[in-house]
N, C-alpha and C positions, 0 to 999 in steps of 0.2 A: 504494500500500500504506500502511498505517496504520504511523504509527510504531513503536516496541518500547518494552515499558514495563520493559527488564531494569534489574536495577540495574548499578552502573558496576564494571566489573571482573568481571563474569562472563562470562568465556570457556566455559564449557562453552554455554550458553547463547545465547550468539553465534554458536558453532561449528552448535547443532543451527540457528539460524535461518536462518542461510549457506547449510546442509543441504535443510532442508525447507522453509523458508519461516516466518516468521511466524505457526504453528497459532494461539497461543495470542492472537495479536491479529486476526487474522481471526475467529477462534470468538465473542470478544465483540464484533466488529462485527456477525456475523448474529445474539446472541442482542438485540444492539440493536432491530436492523432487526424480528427477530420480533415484539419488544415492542411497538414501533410498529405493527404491522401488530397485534395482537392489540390494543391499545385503540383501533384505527381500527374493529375489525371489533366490535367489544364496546359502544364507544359510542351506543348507540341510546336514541331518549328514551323515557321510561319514561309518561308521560303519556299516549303516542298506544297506549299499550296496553287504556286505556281499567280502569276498577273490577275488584275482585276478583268482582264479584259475575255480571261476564259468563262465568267460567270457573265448570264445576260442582265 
Protein backbone atom coordinates (compact mmCIF):
# COMPACT_ATOMS: atom_id res chain seq x y z
CA UNK A 1 0.00 0.00 0.00
CA UNK A 2 1.04 3.45 -0.63
CA UNK A 3 1.91 5.59 2.06
CA UNK A 4 -0.62 8.38 3.65
CA UNK A 5 -0.12 11.69 2.95
CA UNK A 6 -2.25 12.87 6.35
CA UNK A 7 -0.82 15.47 8.17
CA UNK A 8 0.53 14.72 11.68
CA UNK A 9 -2.19 14.62 14.39
CA UNK A 10 -5.03 13.96 12.55
CA UNK A 11 -6.98 11.27 14.18
CA UNK A 12 -10.01 11.48 12.43
CA UNK A 13 -8.26 10.63 9.46
CA UNK A 14 -6.34 7.92 10.64
CA UNK A 15 -9.28 6.54 12.22
CA UNK A 16 -11.25 6.56 8.61
CA UNK A 17 -7.82 4.82 7.06
CA UNK A 18 -7.62 2.17 9.87
CA UNK A 19 -11.55 1.80 8.79
CA UNK A 20 -11.46 1.72 5.13
CA UNK A 21 -8.30 1.67 3.93
CA UNK A 22 -6.24 4.24 2.25
CA UNK A 23 -9.24 5.70 -0.47
CA UNK A 24 -7.61 8.67 -0.99
CA UNK A 25 -4.16 7.33 -1.70
CA UNK A 26 -5.12 4.51 -3.66
CA UNK A 27 -7.50 6.89 -5.91
CA UNK A 28 -4.26 9.00 -6.93
CA UNK A 29 -2.27 5.89 -7.59
CA UNK A 30 -4.81 4.78 -10.23
CA UNK A 31 -5.49 8.24 -11.46
CA UNK A 32 -1.57 8.00 -11.97
CA UNK A 33 -1.48 4.78 -13.52
CA UNK A 34 -4.42 6.12 -15.95
CA UNK A 35 -2.38 8.80 -16.96
CA UNK A 36 0.36 6.75 -17.80
CA UNK A 37 -1.78 4.58 -19.66
CA UNK A 38 -3.56 7.47 -21.48
CA UNK A 39 -0.03 9.08 -22.90
CA UNK A 40 1.19 5.46 -23.63
CA UNK A 41 -2.20 5.11 -25.75
CA UNK A 42 -2.11 8.88 -27.15
CA UNK A 43 1.48 8.99 -28.17
CA UNK A 44 1.57 8.04 -31.76
CA UNK A 45 3.76 9.99 -34.36
CA UNK A 46 2.00 12.35 -36.17
CA UNK A 47 4.40 12.20 -39.35
CA UNK A 48 3.25 8.57 -40.26
CA UNK A 49 -0.06 10.04 -40.72
CA UNK A 50 1.04 11.29 -43.64
CA UNK A 51 -0.23 15.60 -45.25
CA UNK A 52 -3.57 17.05 -44.61
CA UNK A 53 -4.13 16.82 -48.17
CA UNK A 54 -4.75 12.84 -48.05
CA UNK A 55 -7.97 13.56 -45.94
CA UNK A 56 -10.98 15.27 -47.93
Amino acid sequence: MFPRHSPPGSPIYDQLVEEHGDVLGEARRLADLTHREAERLLAWDVSALGTSDDHP
